[in-house]
N, C-alpha and C positions, 0 to 999 in steps of 0.2 A: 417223441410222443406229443402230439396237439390236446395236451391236460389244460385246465381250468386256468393256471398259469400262464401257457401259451397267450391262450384269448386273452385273458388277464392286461397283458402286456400288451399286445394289439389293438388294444382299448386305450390304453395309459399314452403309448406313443402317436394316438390318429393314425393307425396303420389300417384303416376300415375301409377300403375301395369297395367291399363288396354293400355300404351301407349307400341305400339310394337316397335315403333323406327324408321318404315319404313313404306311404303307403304305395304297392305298385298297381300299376294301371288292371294287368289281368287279377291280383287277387282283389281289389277292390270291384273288377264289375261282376267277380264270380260271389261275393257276398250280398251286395247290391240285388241281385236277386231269390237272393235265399228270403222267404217269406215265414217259415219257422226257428224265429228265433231266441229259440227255447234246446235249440241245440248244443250240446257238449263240444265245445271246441276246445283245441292245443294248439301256440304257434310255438314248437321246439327249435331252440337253437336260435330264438327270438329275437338276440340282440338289444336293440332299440326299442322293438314292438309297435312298432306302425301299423303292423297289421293288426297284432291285437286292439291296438287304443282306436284303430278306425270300425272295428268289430263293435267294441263297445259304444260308440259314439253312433250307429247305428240302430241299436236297440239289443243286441247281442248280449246277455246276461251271464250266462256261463261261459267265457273266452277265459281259457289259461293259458300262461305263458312260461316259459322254460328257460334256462341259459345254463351254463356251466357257471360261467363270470360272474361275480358279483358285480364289475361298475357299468353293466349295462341294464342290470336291472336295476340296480341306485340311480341312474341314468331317467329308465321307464319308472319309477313310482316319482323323483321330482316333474316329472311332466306330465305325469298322471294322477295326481293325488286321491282320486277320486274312486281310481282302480280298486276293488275287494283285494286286500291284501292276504286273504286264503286263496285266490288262484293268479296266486303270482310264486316261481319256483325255482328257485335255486339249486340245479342241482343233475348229475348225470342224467342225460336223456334216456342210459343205459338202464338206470336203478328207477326211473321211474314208475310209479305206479297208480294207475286209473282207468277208467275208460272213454272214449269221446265217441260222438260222434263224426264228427270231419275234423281232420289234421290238416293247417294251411305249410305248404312248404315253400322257404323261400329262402332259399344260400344256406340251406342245413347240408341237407345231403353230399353238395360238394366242395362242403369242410372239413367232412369224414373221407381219413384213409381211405382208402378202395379197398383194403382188407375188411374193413370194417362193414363194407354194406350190405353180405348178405344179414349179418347180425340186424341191422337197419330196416333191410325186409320184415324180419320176425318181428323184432321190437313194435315197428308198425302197424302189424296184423293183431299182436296181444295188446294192444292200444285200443286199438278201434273195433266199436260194436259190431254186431254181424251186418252187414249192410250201408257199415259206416264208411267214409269218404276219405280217401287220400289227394288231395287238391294243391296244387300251385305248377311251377317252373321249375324246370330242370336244364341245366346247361346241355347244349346239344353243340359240343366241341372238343379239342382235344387243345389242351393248353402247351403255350412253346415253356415256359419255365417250370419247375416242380409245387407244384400244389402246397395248400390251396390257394385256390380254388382246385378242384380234381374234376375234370369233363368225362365225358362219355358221349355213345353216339347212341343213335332212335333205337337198335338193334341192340346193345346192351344194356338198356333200359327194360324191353320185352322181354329178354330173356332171364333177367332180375325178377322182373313184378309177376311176371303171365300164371306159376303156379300157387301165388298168393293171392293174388286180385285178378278181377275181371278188368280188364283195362277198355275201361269205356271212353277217353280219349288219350293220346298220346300222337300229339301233332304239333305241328309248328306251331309257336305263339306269335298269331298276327300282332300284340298291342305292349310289347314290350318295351322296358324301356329304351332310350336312343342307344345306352352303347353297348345293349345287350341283342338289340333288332337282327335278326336274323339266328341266332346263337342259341335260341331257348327252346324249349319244348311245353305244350303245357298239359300237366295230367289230371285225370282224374280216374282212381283208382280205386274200384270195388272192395272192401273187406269179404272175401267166400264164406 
């Protein structure tokens, strides 16, 4: 079971290949244009939160962040001090409870078992407001060793989301990063 533990440890030991370092290129220019930022965001499975802390650094006011782990959110508030320490969250993505408006995804989805993702679908629909947004990257691969990371391809991705969300894009991500280029998919996902 990949429990709080797990990651725990993955943390403790530098065992983080899936951490880029930074904010990535496609969630950065997909926020970059959001001009209402008075929006209810989540970055689940956060890690680091680069994506959150470039949210906020932005003008993004309500960005939360989520982890299992505790030492990657002790991690994000030493390098964030400044972050509102009520939307900062410790705590299963499962048991979570709010509502957003846009959910950025980035190495959540395929940390989770594969049993786990139709529960992922649902969990993300009672997340997000009616018309609210499912936005980032999704690996568009099949891995040679045992997960995670966990891949998948364009076609079982469609056939996941299509009776949850409107899938308003789900294409190849031209602006990935280098060693993910070609590999990625990038969505954005209607709440029905």
């Amino acid at each position: 079971m990949l429990d709080d533990q797990y990651w725990t440890n993955r943390y403790i030991n530098n065992e983080t290949g899936w951490d880029a370092g930074n904010v990535t290129l496609p969630i950065m220019q997909y926020l970059d244009q959001i001009r209402d930022k008075s929006l209810q965001v989540l970055v689940p499975g956060a890690g680091n939160g680069y994506e959150a802390a470039y949210a906020h650094s932005i003008g993004f006011k309500n960005v939360h962040i989520l982890d299992f782990s505790p030492v990657p959110i002790e991690n994000f508030i030493k390098e964030n001090p400044n972050f509102p320490a009520s939307q900062i969250h410790c705590e299963d993505f499962f048991e979570h409870q709010n509502k957003y408006d846009l959910i950025l995804e980035q190495t959540f989805f395929c940390a989770l078992l594969p049993d786990q993702r139709e529960n992922y679908v649902k969990k993300m629909k009672s997340l997000l407001n009616p018309g609210g947004k499912l936005v980032g990257v999704l690996f568009d691969k099949e891995f040679a060793k045992q997960g995670p990371p966990f891949g998948a391809s364009r076609d079982e991705y469609q056939k996941l989301f299509e009776s949850n969300f409107q899938i308003q894009t789900l294409e190849p991500c031209y602006n990935s990063i280098a060693p993910r280029q070609g590999h990625e998919l990038f969505i954005i996902l209607v709440n029905k």
